[in-house]
C-alpha positions in Angstrom: -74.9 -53.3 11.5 -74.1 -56.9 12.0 -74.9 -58.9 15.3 -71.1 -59.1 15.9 -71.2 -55.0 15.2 -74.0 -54.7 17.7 -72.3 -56.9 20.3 -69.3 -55.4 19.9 -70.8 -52.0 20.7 -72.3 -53.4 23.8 -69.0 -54.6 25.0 -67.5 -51.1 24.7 -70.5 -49.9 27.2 -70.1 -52.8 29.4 -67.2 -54.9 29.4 -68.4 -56.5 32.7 -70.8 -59.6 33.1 -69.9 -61.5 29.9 -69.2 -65.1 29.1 -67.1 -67.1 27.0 -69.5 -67.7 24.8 -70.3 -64.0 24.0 -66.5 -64.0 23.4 -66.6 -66.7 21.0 -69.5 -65.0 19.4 -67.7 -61.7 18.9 -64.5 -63.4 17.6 -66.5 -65.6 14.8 -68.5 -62.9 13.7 -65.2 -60.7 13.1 -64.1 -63.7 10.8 -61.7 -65.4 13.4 -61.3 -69.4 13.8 -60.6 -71.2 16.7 -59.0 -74.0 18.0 -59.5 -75.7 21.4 -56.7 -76.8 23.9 -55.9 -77.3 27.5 -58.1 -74.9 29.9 -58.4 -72.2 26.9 -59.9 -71.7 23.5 -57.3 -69.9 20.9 -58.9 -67.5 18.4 -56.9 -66.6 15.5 -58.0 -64.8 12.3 -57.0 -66.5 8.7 -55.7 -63.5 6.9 -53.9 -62.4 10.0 -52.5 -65.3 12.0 -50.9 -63.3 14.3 -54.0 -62.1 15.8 -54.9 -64.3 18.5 -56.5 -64.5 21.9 -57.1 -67.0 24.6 -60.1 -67.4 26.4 -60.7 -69.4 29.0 -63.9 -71.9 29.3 -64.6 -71.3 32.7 -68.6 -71.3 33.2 -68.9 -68.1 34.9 -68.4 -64.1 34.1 -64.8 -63.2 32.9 -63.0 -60.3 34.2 -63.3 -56.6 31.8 -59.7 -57.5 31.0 -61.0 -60.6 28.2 -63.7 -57.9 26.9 -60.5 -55.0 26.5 -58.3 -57.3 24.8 -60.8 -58.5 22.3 -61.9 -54.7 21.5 -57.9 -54.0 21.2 -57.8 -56.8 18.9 -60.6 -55.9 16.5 -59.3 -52.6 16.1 -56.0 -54.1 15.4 -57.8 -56.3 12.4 -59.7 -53.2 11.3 -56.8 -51.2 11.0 -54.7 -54.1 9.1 -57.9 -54.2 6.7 -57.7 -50.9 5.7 -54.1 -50.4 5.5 -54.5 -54.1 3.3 -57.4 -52.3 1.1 -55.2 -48.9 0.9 -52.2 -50.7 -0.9 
């Protein structure tokens, strides 16, 4: 299990008390880029561009809504993997 896996696992737990940088953590180790503008980062993955996500650099804790998206969103890229690797 990777340290993106493991995290990823943790967030399903708990999706309170995390950062943005936990966020950014969980999206580049799921294989998705980034680009910075304006009061958000964008996260977008290569093979899939129309998988994004903003996240917002505030300092503090995010709400559990940032944590459910980004769990909706890997299971969105998982299922587009397989359905890739099934063709």
């Amino acid at each position: 299990m990777t340290a993106a896996e493991k995290l990823r696992a943790r967030m399903a737990r708990s999706k309170g008390g995390w950062r943005a940088r936990d966020l950014d953590r969980l999206y580049r180790g799921f294989g998705f880029e980034y680009r910075k503008g304006g009061p958000h980062t964008v996260y977008f993955h290569p093979r899939f561009p129309d998988l994004t996500a903003a996240v917002t650099h505030a300092s503090g804790t995010l709400p559990p809504a940032y944590v459910t998206d980004a769990l909706e969103l890997l299971n969105l890229l998982e299922a587009r993997q397989v359905s890739e690797e099934s063709e």
